[in-house]
C-alpha positions in Angstrom: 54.9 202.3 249.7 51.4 200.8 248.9 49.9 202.9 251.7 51.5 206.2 250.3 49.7 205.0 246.8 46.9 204.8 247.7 46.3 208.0 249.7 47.6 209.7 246.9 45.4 208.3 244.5 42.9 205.5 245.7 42.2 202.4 245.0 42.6 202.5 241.6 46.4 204.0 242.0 46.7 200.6 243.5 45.4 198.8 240.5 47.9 196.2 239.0 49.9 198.1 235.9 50.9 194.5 234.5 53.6 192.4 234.9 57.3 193.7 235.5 60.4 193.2 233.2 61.3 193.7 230.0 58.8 193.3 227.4 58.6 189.7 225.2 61.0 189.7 222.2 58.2 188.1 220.2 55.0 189.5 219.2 51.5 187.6 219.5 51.6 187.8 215.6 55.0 186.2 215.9 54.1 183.4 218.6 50.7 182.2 216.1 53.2 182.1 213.2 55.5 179.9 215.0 52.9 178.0 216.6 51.8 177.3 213.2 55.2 176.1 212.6 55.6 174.0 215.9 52.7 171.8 214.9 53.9 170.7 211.6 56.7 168.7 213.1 60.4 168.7 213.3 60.4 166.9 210.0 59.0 170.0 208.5 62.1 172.0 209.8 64.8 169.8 208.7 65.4 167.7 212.1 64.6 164.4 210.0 66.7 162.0 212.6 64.8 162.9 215.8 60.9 163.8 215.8 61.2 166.1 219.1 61.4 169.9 219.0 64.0 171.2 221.8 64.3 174.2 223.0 67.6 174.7 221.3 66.1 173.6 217.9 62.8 176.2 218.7 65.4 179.1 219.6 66.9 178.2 216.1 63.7 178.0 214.3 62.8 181.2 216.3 66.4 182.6 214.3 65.3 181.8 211.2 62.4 182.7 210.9 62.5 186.1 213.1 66.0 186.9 212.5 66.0 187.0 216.1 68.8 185.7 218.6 67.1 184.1 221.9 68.2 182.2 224.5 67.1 179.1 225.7 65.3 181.0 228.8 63.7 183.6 226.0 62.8 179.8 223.7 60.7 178.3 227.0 59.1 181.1 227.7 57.7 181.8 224.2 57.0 178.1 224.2 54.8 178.9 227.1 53.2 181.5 226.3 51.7 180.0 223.6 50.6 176.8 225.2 53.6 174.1 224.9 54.6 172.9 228.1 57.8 170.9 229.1 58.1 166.9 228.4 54.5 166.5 227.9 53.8 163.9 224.9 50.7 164.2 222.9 50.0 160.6 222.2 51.1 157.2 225.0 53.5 154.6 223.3 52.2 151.8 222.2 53.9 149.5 224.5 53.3 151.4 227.5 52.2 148.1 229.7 49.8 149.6 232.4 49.7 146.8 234.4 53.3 146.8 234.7 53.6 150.6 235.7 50.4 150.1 238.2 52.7 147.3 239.6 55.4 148.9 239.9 54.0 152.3 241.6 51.9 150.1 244.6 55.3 147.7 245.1 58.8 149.0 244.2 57.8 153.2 244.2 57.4 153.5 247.7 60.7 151.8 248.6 62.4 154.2 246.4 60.3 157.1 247.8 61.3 156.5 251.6 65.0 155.2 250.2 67.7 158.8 251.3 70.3 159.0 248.6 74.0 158.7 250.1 
């Protein structure tokens, strides 16, 4: 098919006409404005008991503030798109013990690495 492409029109018939699929159900205008809203915290949106944004909390913020339905799928890739990646904390804990974790990865993480399940 490429080859038929290209003697019909070149090289540039065989230029990359972006990516496939629908297109995104939010707008770059849409994505900053909810980016905005990301960064001021769950606190700001309500979730006062737990101070982590979910993809099922975003897809509701995304609801609200849109008046758009999305699904969980639709939530992480909007997420992406706009930099967020999964289960990656700003900031360490404060008791994080390194020498413990450094411990633990030279002694006990290769027994569980080489260990078969079942």
């Amino acid at each position: 098919m490429w080859r038929r492409a290209w003697q019909a029109g070149g090289v540039q018939a065989l230029a990359s006409k972006g990516a496939s699929g629908p297109d995104p159900k939010l707008s770059d205008a849409q994505l900053a404005k909810l980016k905005a809203r990301l960064e001021q915290g769950p606190a700001a949106a309500g979730y006062d008991e737990d101070q982590r944004w979910t993809l099922a909390r975003v897809a509701a913020l995304i609801g609200l503030m849109f008046k758009v339905r999305v699904s969980v799928t639709t939530t992480w890739e909007a997420m992406r798109r706009i930099g967020f990646s999964p289960q990656l904390p700003t900031q360490r804990a404060i008791e994080r013990d390194e020498q413990a974790i450094a411990r633990w990865r030279r002694y006990q993480w290769p027994a569980v690495k080489d260990s078969r399940a079942g």
